[in-house]
N, C-alpha and C positions, 0 to 999 in steps of 0.2 A: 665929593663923596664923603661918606660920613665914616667916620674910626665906626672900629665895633668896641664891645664892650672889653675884648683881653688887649685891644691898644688905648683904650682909654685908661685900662687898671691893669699899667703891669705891674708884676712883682721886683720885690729888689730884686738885681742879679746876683748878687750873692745869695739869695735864698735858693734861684734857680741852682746855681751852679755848685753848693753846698749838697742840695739833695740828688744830685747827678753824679758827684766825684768818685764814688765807689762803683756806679754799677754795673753790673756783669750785662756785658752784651750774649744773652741768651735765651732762651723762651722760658719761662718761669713753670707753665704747667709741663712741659717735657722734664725739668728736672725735678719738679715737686714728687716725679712718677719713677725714676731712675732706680731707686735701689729694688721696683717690684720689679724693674719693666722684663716679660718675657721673650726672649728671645725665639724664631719659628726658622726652621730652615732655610737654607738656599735647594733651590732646584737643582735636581741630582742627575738630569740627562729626563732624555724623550720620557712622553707621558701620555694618555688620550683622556678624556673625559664627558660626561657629556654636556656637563657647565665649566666657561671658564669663566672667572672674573676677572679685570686689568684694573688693580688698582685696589689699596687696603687704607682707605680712608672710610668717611662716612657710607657715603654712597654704596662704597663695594662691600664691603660689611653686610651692612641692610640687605643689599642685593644676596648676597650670599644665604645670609640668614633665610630668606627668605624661600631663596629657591631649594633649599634643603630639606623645612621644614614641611612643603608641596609635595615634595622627591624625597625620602628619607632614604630612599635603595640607591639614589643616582650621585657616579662622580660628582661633588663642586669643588673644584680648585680655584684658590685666590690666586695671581702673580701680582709681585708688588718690588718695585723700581729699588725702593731704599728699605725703612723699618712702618711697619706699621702704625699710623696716624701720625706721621712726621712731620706733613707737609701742611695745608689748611687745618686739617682736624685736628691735631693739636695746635694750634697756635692760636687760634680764633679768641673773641671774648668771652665765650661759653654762654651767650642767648641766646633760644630756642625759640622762637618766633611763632605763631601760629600762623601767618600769611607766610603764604608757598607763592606768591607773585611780587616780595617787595614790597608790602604794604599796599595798604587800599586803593589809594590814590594811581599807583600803577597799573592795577585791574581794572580800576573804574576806566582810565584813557586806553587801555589797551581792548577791553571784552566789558564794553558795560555790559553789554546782554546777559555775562554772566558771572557780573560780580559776586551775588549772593550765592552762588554755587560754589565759585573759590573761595569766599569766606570760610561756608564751611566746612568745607574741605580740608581749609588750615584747621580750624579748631579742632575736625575729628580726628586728623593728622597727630594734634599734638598731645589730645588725650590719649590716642592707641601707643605715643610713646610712652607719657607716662605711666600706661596700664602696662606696658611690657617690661618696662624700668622695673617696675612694681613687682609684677609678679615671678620676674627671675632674679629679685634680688642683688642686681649690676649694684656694685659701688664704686657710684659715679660725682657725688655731692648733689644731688638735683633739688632743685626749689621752687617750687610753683611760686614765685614771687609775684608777680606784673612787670609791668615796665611804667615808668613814669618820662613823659616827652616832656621837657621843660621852653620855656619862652625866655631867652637870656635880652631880646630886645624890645623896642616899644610895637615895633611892626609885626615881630612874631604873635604876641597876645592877640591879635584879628585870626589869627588862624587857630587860635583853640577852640576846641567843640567840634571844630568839621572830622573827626574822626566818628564814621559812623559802626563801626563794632559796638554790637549792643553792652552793656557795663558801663563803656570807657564815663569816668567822670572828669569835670573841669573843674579844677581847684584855682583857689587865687591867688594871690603871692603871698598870705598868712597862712593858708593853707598849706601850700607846697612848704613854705620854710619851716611847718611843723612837722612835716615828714621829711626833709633833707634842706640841711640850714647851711644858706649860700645867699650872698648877698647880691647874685649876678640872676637867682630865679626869680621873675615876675609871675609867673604864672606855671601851669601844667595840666597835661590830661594825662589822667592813671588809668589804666586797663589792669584790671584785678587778677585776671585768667589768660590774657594772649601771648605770656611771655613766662618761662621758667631761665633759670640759671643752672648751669652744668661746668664741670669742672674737663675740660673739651678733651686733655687727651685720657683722662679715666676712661671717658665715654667710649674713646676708640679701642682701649685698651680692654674695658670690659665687651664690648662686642665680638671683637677679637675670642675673645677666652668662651665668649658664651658658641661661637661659630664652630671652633674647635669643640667642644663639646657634642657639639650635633652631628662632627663626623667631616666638617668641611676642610681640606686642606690647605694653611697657606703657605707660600714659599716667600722669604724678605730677600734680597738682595737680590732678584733675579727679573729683569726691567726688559719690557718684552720691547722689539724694534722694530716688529714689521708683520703684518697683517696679512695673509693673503686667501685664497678658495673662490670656489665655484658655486653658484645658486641652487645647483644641486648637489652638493657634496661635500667634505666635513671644512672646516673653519683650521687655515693653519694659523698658529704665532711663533713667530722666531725671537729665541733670545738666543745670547752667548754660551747660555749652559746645556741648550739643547731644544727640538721642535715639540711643541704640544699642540694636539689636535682636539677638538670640541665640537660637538654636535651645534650647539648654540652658547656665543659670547655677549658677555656685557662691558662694554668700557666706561668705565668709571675713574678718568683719570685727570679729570679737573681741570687743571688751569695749563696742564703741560700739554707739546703737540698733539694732536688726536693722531691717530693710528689712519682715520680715515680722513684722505689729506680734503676732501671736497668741504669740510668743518676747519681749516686751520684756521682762517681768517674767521671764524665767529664768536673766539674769543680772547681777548686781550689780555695781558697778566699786569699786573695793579699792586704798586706796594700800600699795604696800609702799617701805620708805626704804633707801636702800643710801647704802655709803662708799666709798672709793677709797684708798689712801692712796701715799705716792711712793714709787719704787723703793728695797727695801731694798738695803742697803748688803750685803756676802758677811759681813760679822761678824755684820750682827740678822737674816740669814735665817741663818746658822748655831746662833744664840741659840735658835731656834723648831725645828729639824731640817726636817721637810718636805719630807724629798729624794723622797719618792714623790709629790708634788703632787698629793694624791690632794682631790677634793671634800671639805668636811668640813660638819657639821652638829649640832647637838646633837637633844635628846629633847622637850625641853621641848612645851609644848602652843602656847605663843608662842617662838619657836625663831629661832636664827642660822643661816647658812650662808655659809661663807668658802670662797674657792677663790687660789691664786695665777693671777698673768697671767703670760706669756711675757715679760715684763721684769721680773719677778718684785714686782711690788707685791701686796698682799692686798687683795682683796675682802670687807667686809664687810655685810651686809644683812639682814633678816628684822625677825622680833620684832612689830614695833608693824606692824599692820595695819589702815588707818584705813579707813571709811565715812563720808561726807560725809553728812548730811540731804541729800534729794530725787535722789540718784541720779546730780549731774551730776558729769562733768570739765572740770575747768577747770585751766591752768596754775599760778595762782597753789597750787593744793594741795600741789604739789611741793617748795613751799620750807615744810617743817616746823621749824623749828630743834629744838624740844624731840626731836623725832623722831629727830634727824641728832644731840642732844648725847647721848641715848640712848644710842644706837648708841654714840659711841666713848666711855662709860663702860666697858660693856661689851665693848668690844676691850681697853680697858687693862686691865680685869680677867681676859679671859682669855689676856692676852702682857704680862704686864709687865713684861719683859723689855724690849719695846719701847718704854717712856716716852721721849718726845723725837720720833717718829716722826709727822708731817706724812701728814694728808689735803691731798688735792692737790683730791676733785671730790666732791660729796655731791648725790645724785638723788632722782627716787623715779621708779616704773613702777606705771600702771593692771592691776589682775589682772581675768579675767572670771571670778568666781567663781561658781558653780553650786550647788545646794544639793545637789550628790553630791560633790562634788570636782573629777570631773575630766569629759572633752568629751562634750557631746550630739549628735546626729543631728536636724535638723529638713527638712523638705520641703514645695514649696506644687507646685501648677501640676499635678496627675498625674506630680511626680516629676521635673518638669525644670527645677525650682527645687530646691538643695538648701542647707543651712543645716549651718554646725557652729561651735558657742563654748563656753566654759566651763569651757576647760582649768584653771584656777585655780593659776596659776604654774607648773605641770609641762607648760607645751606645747614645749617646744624638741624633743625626741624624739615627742611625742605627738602633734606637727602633721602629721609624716610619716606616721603609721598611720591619722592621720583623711582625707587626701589621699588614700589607698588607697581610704578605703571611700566618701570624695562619689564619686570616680571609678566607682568598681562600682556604685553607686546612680545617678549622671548615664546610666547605660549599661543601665540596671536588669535589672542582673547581680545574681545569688542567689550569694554565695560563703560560704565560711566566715564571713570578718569581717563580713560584712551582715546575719546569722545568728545573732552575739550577742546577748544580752539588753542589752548596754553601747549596742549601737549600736540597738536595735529600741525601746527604752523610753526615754521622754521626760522626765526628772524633774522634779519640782514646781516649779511658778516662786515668787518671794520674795513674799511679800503690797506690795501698792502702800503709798506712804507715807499715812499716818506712821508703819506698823505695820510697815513694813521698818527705819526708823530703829530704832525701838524694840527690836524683837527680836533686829536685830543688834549694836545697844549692848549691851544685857542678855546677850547672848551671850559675846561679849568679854569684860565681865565675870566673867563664868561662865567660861570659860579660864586668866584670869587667877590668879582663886581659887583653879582646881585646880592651876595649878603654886605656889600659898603653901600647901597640902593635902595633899602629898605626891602630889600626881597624880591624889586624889578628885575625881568627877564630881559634880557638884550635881544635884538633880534633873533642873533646867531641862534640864543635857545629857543625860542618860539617856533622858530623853521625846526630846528629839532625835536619838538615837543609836538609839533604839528605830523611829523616824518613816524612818529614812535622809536624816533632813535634818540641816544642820550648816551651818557659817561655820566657814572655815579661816584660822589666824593666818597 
């Protein structure tokens, strides 16, 4: 097998372990928000309504918004477990993707028939965000940047250009180094338009504030446990603080148990590790170029993805994508060290220009990984229960297009997007442990491989590639 290129060039360890020594195991964009962040009640005892939402991240937000702004005379109440955007929504990398299936290449093996439909689907998806950003004034950091996919191997450079989104261009390795200087980039495809940057718990923060504005109720600390009703008759939820009744519910509650236990096994919870580091100085962000602040990401099958903040620090994240035996979350997984010294071997290998340069905050974020990639559609009750998870890290854009369609489905409206095969088909859920442990260790494995392979697939993924099942790095 062949070394890749951060075990051909690693960094001294003492660079490593020099830029690590301080840093605050915590999420950078939740405290960056701390001294605004609004506080919204706890649930004060029984309630009825004729929307609930479960869940005040992206998704239920949207959702909220949305069914409000249809309904401006009707109950929406939010319930939400802990604080609003606590969970994925804030901790994410903050890019907004315009593919709502996981990129192209996902749609193409899953619905060629209707690739071109999800295309643009994403792209309209992610204009009508930034037309809403826009026009309510949310401050959020947003930046129609692009994204740039870089080629850090010899085998990757074959696979540039196959992205077929109209725009995307291929740059060469003088190219790319004129837009971000790294001595690991051979190559890249930029997409100009299918990607913006967002500062991810703003985002949640200002949805929140804009929801509340429209009239929608949310309640934080009050974490619903049980689901029940009849197909003709109102929708109960049980928490600790008290029963709330609802004409029609939306569960929007991501990577944690569903409510409707026939979905438990359809999605997987996933740590991925991210880094922070402090504000570069105008000489080490002149070192690296990066005046288009564009998204960036490598090829790899286990992959980076770096973006700058608005006070110009770098984001680091990706790569190691861990699964726990028996499916739980729990805090303490978040503090990986080996996971976090990973990570900045590999920053110093691809800016080593930047040796000296301090992480200031090193996190990790739950993914609800799906064995398609990217969100499903689930329903109980005749339809006035509806369910959606499994974004598998690309929900910040794709929360908004799934909010569309629980809406047209709470309403049980036939539109286009109710109409897709993405949204009408159910994918396979993960086998219960110990057979999920096992097959997505061996998997991981199996990815790992193929980036020391030159990017060959072992059998194991081929019969999964073949299946449309998978486990994403």
């Amino acid at each position: 097998m062949q070394q890749t290129v951060f075990e051909r060039q690693r960094p001294a360890a003492k660079i490593v372990e020099d830029a690590l020594r301080d840093t605050k195991l915590s999420c950078f964009w939740i405290d960056d928000v701390k001294p605004q962040t609004t506080r919204y009640p706890v649930l004060g005892g029984d309630l009825s309504a004729e929307y609930i939402v479960v869940g005040a991240g992206y998704a239920g937000l949207w959702t909220a918004i949305k069914l409000k702004e249809e309904r401006p005379d009707a109950r929406v109440v939010v319930l939400e477990a802990r604080r609003v955007g606590w969970a994925a929504s804030g901790r994410n990398g903050g890019f907004c993707e315009a593919s709502i299936t996981h990129g192209e290449a996902n749609a193409e093996a899953r619905w060629p028939d209707h690739t071109e439909q999800l295309r643009q689907a994403g792209h309209e998806n992610l204009d009508a965000m930034e037309r809403f950003i826009t026009e309510h004034k949310l401050d959020v950091d947003w930046e129609r940047t692009g994204q740039i996919s870089v080629a850090n191997e010899d085998h990757q450079t074959q696979w540039l250009g196959e992205d077929p989104n109209p725009g995307v261009v291929t740059l060469s390795a003088s190219e790319t180094q004129e837009r971000i200087a790294s001595p690991t980039f051979l190559g890249a495809d930029f997409d100009a338009i299918g990607c913006a940057i967002v500062h991810p718990m703003k985002l949640a923060l200002e949805l929140a504030r804009h929801a509340r504005e429209l009239g929608v109720e949310i309640y934080e600390e009050s974490r619903v446990t049980k689901l029940d009703g009849k197909t003709d008759g109102p929708v109960t939820l049980h928490t600790h603080l008290g029963t709330v009744t609802a004409q029609r519910v939306a569960l929007c509650t991501n990577v944690f148990p569903s409510l409707l236990k026939r979905y438990r096994w359809h999605t997987v919870p996933v740590y991925d590790y991210v880094l922070m580091t402090e504000p570069l100085t105008d000489e080490q962000l002149a070192s690296i170029g990066w005046k288009g602040r564009e998204g960036l990401a490598d090829m790899a099958n286990q992959f980076h993805y770096s973006r700058l903040t608005a006070d110009n620090r770098i984001l680091w994240g990706g790569y190691d994508a861990v699964y726990f035996a028996g499916a739980k979350i729990k805090s303490e997984y978040e503090d990986r060290i080996e996971s976090h010294e990973k990570l900045a071997r590999h920053f110093f290998t691809t800016f080593p220009q930047l040796a000296g340069v301090k992480f200031t905050h090193r996190w990790a974020g739950v993914i609800d990984t799906s064995t398609r990639f990217c969100a499903f559609f689930g329903q109980a009750l005749g339809g006035r229960v509806q369910y959606v998870s499994g974004f598998t890290g690309l929900g910040v854009g794709a929360t908004h297009f799934a909010a569309d369609v629980v809406v047209d489905r709470l309403h049980g409206r036939i539109t286009e997007r109710t109409e897709l095969p993405m949204v009408r088909e159910v994918p396979l859920p993960f086998p219960p442990e110990p057979a999920a442990s096992m097959g997505i260790q061996f998997t991981r494995w199996s990815l790992n491989q193929a980036d020391h392979r030159e990017g060959k697939r072992n059998p194991l993924l081929k019969t999964l590639d073949a299946l449309g099942l998978g486990f994403d790095s």
